[in-house]
C-alpha positions, 0 to 999 in steps of 0.5 A: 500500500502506498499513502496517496498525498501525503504533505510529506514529499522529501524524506533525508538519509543521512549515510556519511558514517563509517560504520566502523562496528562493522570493519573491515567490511566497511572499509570500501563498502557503506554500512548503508549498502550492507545487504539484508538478504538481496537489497541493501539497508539504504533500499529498504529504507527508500522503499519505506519512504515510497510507501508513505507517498514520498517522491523525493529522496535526499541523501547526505553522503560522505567520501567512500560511498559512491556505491550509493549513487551508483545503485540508485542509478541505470547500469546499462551494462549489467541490464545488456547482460541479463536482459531477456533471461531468468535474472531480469526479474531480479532488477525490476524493483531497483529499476522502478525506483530509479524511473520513478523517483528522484534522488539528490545528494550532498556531501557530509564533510566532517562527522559532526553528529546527527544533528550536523548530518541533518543541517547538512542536508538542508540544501535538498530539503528547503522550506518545508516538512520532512522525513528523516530515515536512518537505515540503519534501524531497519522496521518492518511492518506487515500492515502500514510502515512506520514512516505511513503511520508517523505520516498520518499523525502528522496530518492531525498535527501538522505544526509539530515535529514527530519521533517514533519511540519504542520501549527499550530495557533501562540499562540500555538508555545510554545507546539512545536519546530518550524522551519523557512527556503526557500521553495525549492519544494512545501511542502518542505523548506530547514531549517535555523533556529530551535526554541524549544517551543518558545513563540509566539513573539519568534517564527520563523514561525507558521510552527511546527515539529511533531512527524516524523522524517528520521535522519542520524546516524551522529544525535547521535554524535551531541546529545552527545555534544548537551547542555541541553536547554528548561526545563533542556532536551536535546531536538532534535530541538537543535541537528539538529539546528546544522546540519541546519545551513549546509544545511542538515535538510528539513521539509516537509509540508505532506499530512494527518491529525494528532492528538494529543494523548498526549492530553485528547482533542486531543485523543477524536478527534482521537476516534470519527475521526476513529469511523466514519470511520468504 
């Protein structure tokens, strides 16, 4: 199913990290283009964002990921080589996402954080709201994708900014930024407070951001004054803390279940998980 006019049209994948818990591997090949079976992270996540009705993707890469811009693209040759045999099938879906849909692409020169990687790729996005994916945190849902749920909310609250959240044990809030708030649906709290990675004492709740954001433009004027905070980055949490405490963040509780490919553990859980779905 795919959402049909969504007011969402851009959705930004920042893909400039090194992956390094995954070297040697990602010594030449991005973490983003890893393979969960036969499609790479990157492509699930771009298959996401078609489904809740977006056309445009923005991409914040870095040195050492032309592997990206050369799978979102026509390799004529490899099409010539299996064209008109049992392989062709296999390049149907890559081919109509790179027909049908547009990808632009901005560098990332310095690893600053999320937030910074966000900022960076203001350029692509301009004045208007937007998705954030980060595919590494790979969700599956069997019934409507987790950025098609964070869509539709966002149609009842079009001035605020959206997180998708999920429950994670309390001795693993220092992994994550971390939210606290006053439920106003079910699933759905209004945000107060917003801690990055904080210690398990420190922690506001067991409730954890992952990777799914819907962000108004106003985000890119807040990161420019954000101040570096947790290991040196200008981290995301903080910016929209400040937005927060105006009553302008949600974080929703969604439907599906997500993995961690960021992780060795976590990327093996996904592999068998859509293994066994085949």
């Amino acid at each position: 199913m795919i959402l049909k006019d969504s007011i969402i049209k851009k959705c930004l994948f920042p893909a400039a990290g090194y992956g390094t818990r995954f070297l040697p591997a990602t010594k030449a090949i991005p973490k983003e283009m890893l393979p969960i079976l036969t499609k790479p992270l990157l492509q699930y996540g771009v298959e996401e964002a078609i489904e809740a009705g977006i056309d445009t993707m923005a991409i914040v890469t870095g040195r050492g990921k032309r592997a990206i811009e050369d799978h979102f693209d026509r390799s004529y040759e490899l099409e010539h080589q299996i064209y008109g045999t049992s392989k062709e099938l296999l390049m149907s879906e890559i081919r109509s996402i790179v027909n049908n849909y547009t990808f632009s692409y901005t560098r990332q020169v310095e690893m600053k954080g999320l937030g910074h990687a966000i900022l960076t790729g203001q350029a692509l996005i301009g004045d208007e709201p937007f998705a954030v994916i980060l595919a590494d945190d790979l969700c599956d849902n069997d019934n409507k994708s987790v950025l098609t749920q964070m869509i539709e909310i966002h149609k009842k609250y079009p001035d605020c900014c959206i997180v998708a959240v999920e429950e994670v044990p309390k001795e693993d809030t220092n992994k994550y930024g971390v939210i606290a708030g006053e439920n106003i649906e079910e699933n759905l709290i209004k945000v107060n407070n917003m801690v990055e990675k904080p210690e398990p004492k420190d922690a506001p709740s067991n409730l954890a951001i992952i990777g799914r954001y819907i962000l108004m433009p106003e985000i890119f004027e807040i990161i420019k004054t954000t101040k570096p905070g947790r290991g040196g980055e200008i981290q995301i949490t903080d910016a929209l803390l400040t937005l927060a405490k105006q009553g302008k963040v949600l974080a929703y509780k969604f439907d599906g279940k997500r993995f961690d490919c960021g992780s060795i553990d976590g990327f093996v859980e996904a592999t068998n998980w859509f293994y066994a779905k085949l």
